[in-house]
C-alpha positions in Angstrom: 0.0 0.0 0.0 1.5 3.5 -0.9 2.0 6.1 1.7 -1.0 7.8 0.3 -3.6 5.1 1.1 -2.1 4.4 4.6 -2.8 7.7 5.6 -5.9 7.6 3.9 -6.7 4.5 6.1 -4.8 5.9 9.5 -7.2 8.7 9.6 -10.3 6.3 9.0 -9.6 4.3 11.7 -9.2 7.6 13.9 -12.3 8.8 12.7 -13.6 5.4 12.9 -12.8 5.5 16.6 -13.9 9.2 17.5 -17.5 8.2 16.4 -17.4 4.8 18.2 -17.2 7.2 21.2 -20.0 9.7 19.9 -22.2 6.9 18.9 -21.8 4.9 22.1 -21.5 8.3 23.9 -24.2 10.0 23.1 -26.3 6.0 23.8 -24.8 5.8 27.1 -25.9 9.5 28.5 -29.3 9.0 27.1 -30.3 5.6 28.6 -29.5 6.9 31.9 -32.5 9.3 31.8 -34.4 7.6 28.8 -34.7 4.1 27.5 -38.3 4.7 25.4 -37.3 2.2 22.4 -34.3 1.1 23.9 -33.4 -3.0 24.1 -30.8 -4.7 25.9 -31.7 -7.9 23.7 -30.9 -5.2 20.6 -28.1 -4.4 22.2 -26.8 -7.8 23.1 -27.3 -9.3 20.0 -25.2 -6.2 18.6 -22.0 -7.3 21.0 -22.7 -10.8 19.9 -22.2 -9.1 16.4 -19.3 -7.3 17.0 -17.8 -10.6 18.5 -18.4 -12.5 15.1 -16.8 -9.3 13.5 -13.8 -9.8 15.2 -13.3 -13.5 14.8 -13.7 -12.5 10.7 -11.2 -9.6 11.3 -8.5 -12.0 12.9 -9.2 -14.4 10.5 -8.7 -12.1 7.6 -5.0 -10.9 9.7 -4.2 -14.7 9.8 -4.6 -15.1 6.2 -2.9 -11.9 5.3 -1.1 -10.0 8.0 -1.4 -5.9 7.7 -1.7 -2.7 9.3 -5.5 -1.9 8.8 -6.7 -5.7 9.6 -5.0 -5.0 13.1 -6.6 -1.6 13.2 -10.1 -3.5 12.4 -9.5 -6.2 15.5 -9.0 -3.1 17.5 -12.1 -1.6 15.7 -14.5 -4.4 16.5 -12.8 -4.7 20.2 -13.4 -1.2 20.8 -17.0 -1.2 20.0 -17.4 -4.2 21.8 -16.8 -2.6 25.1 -18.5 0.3 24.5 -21.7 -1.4 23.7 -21.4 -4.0 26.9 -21.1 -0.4 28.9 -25.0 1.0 26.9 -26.0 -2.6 28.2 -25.2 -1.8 31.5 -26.7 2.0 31.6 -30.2 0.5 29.9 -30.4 -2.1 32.1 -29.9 -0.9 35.4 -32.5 2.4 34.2 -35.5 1.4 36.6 -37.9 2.7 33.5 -37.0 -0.3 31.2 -39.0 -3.4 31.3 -38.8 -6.0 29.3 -41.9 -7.2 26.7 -43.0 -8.5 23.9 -41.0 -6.4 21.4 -37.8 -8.1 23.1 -39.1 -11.6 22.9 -39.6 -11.5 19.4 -36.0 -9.9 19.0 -34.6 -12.9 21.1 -37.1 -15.4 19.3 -35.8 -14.3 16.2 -32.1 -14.2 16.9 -33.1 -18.3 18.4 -34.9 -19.2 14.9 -32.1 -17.3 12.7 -29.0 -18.8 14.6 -30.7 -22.6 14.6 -31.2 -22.1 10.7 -27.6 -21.4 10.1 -27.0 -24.2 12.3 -28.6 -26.7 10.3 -27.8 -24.7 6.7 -23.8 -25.1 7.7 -24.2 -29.1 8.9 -26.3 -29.8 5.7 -22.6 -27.9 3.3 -20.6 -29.7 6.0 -19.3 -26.1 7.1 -17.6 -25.4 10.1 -18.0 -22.6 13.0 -14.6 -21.1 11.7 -15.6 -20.5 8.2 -16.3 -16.9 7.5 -19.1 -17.7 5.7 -21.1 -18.9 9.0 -19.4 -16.6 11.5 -20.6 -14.2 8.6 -24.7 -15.6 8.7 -24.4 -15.3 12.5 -23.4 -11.5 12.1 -26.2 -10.8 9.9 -28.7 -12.8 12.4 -27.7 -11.0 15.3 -27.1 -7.4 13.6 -28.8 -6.7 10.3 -32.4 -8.7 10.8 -32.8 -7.1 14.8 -32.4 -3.7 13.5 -35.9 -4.0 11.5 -37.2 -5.2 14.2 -35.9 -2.0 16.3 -37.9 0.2 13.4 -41.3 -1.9 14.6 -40.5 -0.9 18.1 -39.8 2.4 17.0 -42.9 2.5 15.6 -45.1 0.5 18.4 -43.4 2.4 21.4 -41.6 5.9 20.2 -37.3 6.1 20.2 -36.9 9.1 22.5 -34.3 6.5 23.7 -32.1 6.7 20.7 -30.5 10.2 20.2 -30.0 11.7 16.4 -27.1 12.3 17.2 -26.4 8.3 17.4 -28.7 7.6 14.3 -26.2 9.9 11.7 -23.4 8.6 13.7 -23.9 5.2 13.3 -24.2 5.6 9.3 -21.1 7.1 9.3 -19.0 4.8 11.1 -20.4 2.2 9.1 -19.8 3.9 5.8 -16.3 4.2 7.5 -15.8 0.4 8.5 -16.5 -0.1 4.6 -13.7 1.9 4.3 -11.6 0.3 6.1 -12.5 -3.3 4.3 -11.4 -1.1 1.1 -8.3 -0.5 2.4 -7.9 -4.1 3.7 -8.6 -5.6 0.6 -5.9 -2.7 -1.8 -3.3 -3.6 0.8 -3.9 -8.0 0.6 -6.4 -8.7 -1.7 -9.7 -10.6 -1.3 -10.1 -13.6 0.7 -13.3 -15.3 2.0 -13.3 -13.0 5.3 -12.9 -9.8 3.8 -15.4 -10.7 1.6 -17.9 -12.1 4.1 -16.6 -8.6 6.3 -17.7 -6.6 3.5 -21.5 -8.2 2.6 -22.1 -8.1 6.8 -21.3 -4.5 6.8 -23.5 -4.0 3.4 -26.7 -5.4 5.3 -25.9 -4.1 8.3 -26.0 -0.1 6.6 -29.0 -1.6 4.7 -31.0 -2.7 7.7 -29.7 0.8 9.8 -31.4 2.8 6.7 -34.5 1.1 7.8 -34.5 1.9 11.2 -33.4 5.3 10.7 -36.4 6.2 8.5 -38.6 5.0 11.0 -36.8 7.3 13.4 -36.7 10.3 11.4 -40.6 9.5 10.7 -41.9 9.4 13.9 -39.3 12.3 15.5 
């Protein structure tokens, strides 16, 4: 990679980190006065995510070694904590309660994860392949955030600040980024690849719930 491109890809990893903080930031404050829309299933299944993320993010440094697939471990390792910490703030806020909304996001996540299950036994694929740690991602990421526009929608997202909805585009638009770089600095293999169509559904399914945001805002 040229000189150009790794400062091109240093400063999106520091950007990528400054609106980790905002995102989660901005998420944290808010749940400890407002949780209206908020889920800690949503948000567990998002850390279960993230965890996937990484294993396809050390997989994709085993297979080619470089400075931005170390930068993306520390990416997805980052978020990670942050996300465990909005757990903790939404949880502990004596105004959430659990219902129906969340049983059908964990109901999901239960039906989504056994079908990948059974689709990876059936092509004799294991846990490590990026192609299931990829499914897994999408389950617990991409298919709970339309069901966060429905609770939106059924119970109102003063929980979620605006500030978090544009943020969260942008740091996806920025881990793309990042895969960009990833891919110009080792080429493709079957984990930056599987990194790249996660992060596409994951912006695709964020769209959703942001219009439902900006709708009933």
């Amino acid at each position: 990679m040229s000189s150009k491109k790794r400062t091109v890809a240093d400063l999106l990893f520091g950007v990528q980190i400054v609106g980790a903080l905002v995102f989660c930031g901005a998420y944290f404050m808010r749940s400890l006065h407002d949780v209206t829309g908020s889920s800690t299933v949503q948000f567990s299944l998002v850390a279960t995510y993230l965890l996937f993320h990484l294993a396809l993010g050390i997989g994709a440094h085993r297979a080619a070694p470089s400075r931005v697939t170390r930068q993306a471990i520390f990416t997805y390792a980052f978020w990670f904590v942050l996300i465990v910490a909005i757990i903790g703030a939404v949880g502990t806020n004596p105004a959430y309660q659990w219902n129906e909304k969340e049983t059908t996001q964990l109901l999901t996540a239960v039906i989504l994860t056994i079908a990948v299950l059974v689709a990876s036994a059936i092509q004799d694929r294991k846990m490590s392949d990026p192609m299931v740690k990829a499914l897994f991602a999408i389950a617990y990421k991409s298919v709970p955030q339309v069901l966060l526009a429905w609770k939106f929608l059924a119970e109102g997202a003063s929980g979620t600040p605006g500030l978090s909805v544009v943020v969260g585009h942008l740091t996806i638009l920025i881990r793309l980024g990042q895969i960009y770089f990833m891919v110009k600095e080792a080429g493709w293999d079957r984990n930056r690849i599987w990194l790249a169509i996660s992060e596409t559904l994951n912006e695709a399914s964020w769209i959703i719930a942001s219009a439902v945001w900006f709708f009933i805002s």
